[in-house]
C-alpha positions in Angstrom: 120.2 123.1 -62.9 119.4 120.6 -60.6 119.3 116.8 -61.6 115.7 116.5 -60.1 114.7 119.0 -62.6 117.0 117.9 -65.0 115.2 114.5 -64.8 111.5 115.7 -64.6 112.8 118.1 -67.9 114.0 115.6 -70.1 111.3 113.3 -69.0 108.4 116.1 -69.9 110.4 116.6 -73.5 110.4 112.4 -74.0 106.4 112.2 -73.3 105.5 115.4 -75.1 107.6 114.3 -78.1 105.7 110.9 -78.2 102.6 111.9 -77.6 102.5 114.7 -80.2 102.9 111.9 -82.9 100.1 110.0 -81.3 97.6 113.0 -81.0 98.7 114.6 -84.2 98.4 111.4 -86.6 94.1 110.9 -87.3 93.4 107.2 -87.3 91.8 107.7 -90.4 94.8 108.6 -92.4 96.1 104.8 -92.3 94.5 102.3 -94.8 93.9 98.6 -93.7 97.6 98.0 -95.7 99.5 100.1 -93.5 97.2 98.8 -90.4 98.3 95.4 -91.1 101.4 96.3 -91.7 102.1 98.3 -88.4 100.2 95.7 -86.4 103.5 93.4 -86.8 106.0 96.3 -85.3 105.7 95.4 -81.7 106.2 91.1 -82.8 109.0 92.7 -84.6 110.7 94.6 -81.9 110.5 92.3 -78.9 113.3 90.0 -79.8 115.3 93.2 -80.9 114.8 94.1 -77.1 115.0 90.4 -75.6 118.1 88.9 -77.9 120.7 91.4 -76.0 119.2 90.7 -72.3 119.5 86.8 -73.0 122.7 86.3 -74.7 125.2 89.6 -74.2 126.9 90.1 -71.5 128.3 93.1 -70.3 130.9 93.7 -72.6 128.6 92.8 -75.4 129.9 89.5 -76.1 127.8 86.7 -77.1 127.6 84.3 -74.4 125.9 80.7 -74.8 127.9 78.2 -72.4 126.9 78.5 -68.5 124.4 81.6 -69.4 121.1 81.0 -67.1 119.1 83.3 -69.1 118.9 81.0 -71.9 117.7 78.2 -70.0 114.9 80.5 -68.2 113.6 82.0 -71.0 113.4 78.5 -72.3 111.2 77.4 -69.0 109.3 80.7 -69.7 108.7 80.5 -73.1 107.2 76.8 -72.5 104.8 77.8 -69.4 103.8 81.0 -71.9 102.8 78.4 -74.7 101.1 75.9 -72.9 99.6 78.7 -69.7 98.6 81.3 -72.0 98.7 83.6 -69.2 101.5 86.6 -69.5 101.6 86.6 -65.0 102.4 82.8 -65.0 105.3 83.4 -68.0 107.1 86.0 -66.0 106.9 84.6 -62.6 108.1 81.0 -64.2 110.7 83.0 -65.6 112.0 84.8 -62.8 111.6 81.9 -60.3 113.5 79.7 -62.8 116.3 82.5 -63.1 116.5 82.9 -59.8 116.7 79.4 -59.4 119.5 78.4 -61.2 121.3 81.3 -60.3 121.5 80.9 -56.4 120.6 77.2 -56.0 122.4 75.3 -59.0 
């Protein structure tokens, strides 16, 4: 097998694995409990997916001194608060990133 179809076969299995759950579950099976409950999961998972970029690095080590992620996430996270605006977070964050990177 080729690795185009390889690719374009695994990604087929991924969405038609996903999307079963969302087309087979009726909305009206969930009570307002479990609607409140689920409607913390994605506040829940974020830092799960942010922590590692920020402060691991590649051999999974956790590093605080000299690490220019922390400060731009910092920069980011205070242009998110006080912006409100998800565009002006990211850019902040990647122009403070880049930055401190290859300037300081």
């Amino acid at each position: 097998m080729s690795n185009w179809a390889l690719i374009i076969y695994c990604g087929l299995i991924t969405y038609l694995t996903r999307f079963s759950m969302i087309a087979l579950i009726k909305k009206e099976m969930f009570n307002d409990r479990i609607r409140e409950v689920l409607s913390y999961v994605p506040s829940a998972i974020f830092p799960a997916i942010i922590f590692p970029a920020i402060f691991l690095d590649n051999s999974g080590s956790i590093l605080i001194e000299d690490n220019p992620k922390i400060m731009a996430a910092l920069i980011a996270t205070l242009i998110g608060i006080f912006s409100r605006s998800i565009i002006a977070t990211i850019f902040s964050g990647l122009a403070s990133y880049w930055f401190l990177i290859f300037v300081v």
